[in-house]
MDTraj code that builds the backbone (N, CA, C; nanometers):
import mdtraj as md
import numpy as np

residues = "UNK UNK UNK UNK UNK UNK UNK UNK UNK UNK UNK UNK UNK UNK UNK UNK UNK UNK UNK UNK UNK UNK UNK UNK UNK UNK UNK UNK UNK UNK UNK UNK UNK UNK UNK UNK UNK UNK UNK UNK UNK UNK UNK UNK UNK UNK UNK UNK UNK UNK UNK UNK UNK UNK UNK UNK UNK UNK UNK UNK UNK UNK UNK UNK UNK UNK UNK UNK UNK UNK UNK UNK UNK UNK UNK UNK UNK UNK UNK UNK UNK UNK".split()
xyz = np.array([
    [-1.2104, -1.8587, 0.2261],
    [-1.0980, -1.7698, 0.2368],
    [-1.1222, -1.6414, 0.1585],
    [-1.1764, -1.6643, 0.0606],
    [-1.1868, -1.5246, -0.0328],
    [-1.3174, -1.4346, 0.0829],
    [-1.3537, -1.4569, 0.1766],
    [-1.4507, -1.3652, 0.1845],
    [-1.3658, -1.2861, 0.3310],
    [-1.2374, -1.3083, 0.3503],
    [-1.1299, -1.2417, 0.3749],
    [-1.0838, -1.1768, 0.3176],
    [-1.0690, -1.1537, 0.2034],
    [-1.0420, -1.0655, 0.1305],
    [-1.1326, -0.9483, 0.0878],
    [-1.2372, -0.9858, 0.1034],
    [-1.3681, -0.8729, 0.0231],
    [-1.3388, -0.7864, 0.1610],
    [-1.3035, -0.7725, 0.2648],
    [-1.2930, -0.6586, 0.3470],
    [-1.1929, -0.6014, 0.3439],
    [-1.0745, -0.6203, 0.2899],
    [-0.9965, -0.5006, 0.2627],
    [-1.0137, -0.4244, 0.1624],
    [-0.9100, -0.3058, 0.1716],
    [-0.9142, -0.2030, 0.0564],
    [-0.8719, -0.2765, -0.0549],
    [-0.9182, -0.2572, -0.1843],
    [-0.8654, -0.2831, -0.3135],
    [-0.8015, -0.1562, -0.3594],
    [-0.7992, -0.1809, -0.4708],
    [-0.7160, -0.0796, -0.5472],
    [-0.7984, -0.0794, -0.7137],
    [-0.8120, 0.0118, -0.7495],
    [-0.9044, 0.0074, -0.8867],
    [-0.7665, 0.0269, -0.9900],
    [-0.6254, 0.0682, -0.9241],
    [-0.5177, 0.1118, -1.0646],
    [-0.4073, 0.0973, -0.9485],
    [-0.2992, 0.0083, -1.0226],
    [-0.1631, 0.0030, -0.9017],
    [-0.0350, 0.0490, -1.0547],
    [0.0308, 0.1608, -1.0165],
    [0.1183, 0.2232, -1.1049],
    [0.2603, 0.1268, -1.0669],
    [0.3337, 0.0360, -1.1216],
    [0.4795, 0.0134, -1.1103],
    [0.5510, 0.0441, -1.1477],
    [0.6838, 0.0085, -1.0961],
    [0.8396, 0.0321, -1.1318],
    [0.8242, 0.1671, -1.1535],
    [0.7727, 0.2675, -1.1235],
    [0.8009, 0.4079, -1.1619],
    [0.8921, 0.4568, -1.0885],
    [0.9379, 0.6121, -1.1424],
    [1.0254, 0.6744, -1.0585],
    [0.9019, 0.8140, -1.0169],
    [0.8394, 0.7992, -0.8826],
    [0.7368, 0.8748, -0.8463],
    [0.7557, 0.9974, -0.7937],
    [0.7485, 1.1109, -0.7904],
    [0.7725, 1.2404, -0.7184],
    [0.6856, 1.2800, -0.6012],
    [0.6975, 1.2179, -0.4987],
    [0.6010, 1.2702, -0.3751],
    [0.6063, 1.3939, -0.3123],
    [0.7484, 1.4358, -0.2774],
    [0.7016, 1.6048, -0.2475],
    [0.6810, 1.6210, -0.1054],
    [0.7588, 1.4509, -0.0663],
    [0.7738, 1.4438, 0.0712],
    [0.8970, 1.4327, 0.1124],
    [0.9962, 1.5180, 0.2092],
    [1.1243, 1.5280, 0.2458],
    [1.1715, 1.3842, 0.3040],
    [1.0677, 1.2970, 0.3330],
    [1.0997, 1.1570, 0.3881],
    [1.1079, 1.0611, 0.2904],
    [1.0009, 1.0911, 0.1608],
    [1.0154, 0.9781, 0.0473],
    [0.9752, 1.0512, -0.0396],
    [1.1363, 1.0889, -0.0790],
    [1.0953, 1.2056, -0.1908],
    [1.0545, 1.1373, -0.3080],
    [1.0808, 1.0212, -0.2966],
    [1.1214, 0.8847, -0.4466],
    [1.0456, 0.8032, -0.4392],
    [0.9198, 0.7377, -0.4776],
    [0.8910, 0.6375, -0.4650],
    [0.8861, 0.5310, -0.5950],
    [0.8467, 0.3857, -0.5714],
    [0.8495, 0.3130, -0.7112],
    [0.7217, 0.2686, -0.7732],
    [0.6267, 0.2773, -0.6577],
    [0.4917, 0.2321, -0.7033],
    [0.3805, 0.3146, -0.5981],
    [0.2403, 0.3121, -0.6616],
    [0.1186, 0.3382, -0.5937],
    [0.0196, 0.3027, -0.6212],
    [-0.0775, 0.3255, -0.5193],
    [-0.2148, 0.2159, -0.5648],
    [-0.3078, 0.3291, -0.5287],
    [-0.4299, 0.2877, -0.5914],
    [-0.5349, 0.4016, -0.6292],
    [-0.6574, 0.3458, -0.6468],
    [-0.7669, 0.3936, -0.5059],
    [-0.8906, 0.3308, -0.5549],
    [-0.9646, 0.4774, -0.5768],
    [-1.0188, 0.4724, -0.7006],
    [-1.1510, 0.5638, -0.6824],
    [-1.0331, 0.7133, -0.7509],
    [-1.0532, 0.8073, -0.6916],
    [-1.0009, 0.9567, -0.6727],
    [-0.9316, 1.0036, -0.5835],
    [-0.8671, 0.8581, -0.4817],
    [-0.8010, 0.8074, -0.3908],
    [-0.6800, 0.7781, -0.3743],
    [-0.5477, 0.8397, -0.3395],
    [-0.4288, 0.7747, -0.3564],
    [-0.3912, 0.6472, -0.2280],
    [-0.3923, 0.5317, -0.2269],
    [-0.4124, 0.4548, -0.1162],
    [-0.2740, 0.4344, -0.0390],
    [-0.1492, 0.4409, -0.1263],
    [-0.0376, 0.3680, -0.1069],
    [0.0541, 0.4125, -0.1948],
    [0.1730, 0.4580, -0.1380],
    [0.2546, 0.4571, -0.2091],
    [0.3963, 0.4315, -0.1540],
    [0.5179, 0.3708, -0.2152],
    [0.5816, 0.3297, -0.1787],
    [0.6839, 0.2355, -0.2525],
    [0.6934, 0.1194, -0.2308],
    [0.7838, 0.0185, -0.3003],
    [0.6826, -0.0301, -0.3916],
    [0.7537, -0.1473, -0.4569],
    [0.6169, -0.2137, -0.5164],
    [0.5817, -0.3572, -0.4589],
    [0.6574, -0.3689, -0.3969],
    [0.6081, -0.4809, -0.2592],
    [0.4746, -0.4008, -0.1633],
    [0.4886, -0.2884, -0.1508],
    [0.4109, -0.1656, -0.0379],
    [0.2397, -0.2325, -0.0790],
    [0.2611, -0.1851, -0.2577],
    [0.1020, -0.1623, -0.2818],
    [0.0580, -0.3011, -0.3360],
    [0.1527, -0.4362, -0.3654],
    [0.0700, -0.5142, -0.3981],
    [-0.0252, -0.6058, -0.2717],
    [-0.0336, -0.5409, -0.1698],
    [-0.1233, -0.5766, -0.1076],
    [-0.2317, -0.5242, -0.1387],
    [-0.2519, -0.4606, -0.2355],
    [-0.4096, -0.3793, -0.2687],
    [-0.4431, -0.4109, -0.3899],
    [-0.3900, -0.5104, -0.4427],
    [-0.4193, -0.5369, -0.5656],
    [-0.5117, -0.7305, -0.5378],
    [-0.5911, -0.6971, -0.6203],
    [-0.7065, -0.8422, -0.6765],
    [-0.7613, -0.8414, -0.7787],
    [-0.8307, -0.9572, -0.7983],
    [-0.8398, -0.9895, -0.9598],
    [-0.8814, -0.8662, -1.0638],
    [-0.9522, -0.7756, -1.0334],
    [-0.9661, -0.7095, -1.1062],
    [-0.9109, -0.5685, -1.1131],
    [-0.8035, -0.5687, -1.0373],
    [-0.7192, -0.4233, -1.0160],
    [-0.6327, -0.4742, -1.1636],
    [-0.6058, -0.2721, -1.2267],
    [-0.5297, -0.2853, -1.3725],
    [-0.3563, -0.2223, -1.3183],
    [-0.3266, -0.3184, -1.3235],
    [-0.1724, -0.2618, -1.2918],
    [-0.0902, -0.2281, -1.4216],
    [-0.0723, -0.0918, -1.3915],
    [0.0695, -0.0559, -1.5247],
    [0.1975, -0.0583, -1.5220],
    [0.2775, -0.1233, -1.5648],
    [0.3852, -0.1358, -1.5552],
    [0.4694, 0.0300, -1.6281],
    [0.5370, 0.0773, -1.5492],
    [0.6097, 0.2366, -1.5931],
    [0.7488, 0.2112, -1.6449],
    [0.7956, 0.0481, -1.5996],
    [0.9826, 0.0575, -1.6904],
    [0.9714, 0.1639, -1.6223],
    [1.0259, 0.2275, -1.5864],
    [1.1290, 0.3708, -1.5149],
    [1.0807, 0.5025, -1.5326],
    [0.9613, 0.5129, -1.5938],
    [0.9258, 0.6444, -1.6227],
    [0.8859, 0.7536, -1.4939],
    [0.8932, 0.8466, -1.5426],
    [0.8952, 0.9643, -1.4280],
    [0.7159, 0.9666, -1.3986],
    [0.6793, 0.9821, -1.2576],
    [0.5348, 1.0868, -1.2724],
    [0.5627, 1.1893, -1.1350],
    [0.4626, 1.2696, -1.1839],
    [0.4664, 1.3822, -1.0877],
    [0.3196, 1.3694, -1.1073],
    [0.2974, 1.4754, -0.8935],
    [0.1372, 1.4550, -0.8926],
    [0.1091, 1.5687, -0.9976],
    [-0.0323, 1.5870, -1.0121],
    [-0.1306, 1.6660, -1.1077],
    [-0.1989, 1.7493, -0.9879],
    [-0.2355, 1.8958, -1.0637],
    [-0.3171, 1.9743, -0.9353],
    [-0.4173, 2.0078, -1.0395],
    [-0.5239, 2.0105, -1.0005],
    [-0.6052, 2.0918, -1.0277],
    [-0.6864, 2.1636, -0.9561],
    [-0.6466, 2.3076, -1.0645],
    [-0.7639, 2.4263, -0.9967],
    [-0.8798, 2.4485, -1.0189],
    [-0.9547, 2.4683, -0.9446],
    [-1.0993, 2.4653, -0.9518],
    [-1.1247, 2.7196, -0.9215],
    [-1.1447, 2.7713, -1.0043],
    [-1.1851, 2.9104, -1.0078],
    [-1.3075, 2.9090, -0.9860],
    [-1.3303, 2.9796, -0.9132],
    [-1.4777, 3.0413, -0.8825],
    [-1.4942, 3.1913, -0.8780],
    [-1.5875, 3.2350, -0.9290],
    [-1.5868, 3.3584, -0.9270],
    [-1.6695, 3.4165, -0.8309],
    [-1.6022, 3.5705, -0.7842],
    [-1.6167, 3.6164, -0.6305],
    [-1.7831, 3.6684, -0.6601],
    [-1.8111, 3.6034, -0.5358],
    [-2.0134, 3.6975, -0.5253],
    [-2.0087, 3.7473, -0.4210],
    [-2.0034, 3.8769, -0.4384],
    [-2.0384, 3.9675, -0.2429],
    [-2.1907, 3.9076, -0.2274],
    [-2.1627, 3.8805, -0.1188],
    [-2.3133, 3.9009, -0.0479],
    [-2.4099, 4.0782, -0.0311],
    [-2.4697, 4.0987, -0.0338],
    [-2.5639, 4.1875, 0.0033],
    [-2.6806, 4.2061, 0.0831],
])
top = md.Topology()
chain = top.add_chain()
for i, resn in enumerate(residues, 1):
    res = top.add_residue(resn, chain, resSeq=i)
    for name in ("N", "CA", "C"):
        top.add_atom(name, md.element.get_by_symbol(name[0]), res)
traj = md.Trajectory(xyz[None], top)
């Protein structure tokens, strides 16, 4: 049975009970998400993402805390061609 499992997605970090800011007019709110890699996989309830969780996924529990996503800018500086 476990080698049913090695083909789905995992999750390397599953965030709970949060109060999440998506920035989507459909789910502006969410309570949990799962995250493999540099990857946001799932987000949603926390029923949603514990399908992406196995033995070695680190789940954090948030009690109610707020997150908002993170951006980062990447600057480059301008080179004309010649």
């Amino acid at each position: 049975m476990s080698a049913c499992n090695e083909n789905k997605p995992t999750a390397d970090l599953i965030i709970s009970n949060a109060v999440i800011w998506t920035g989507d007019e459909k789910l502006s709110i969410a309570e949990s998400m799962a995250i493999h890699a540099d990857t946001i996989m799932a987000v949603g309830t926390n029923e949603t993402t514990q399908k992406f969780k196995r033995q070695n996924t680190t789940v954090i529990d948030l009690a109610g805390r707020f997150v908002t996503p993170g951006f980062r800018i990447i600057r480059k500086g301008f080179t004309p061609s010649i």
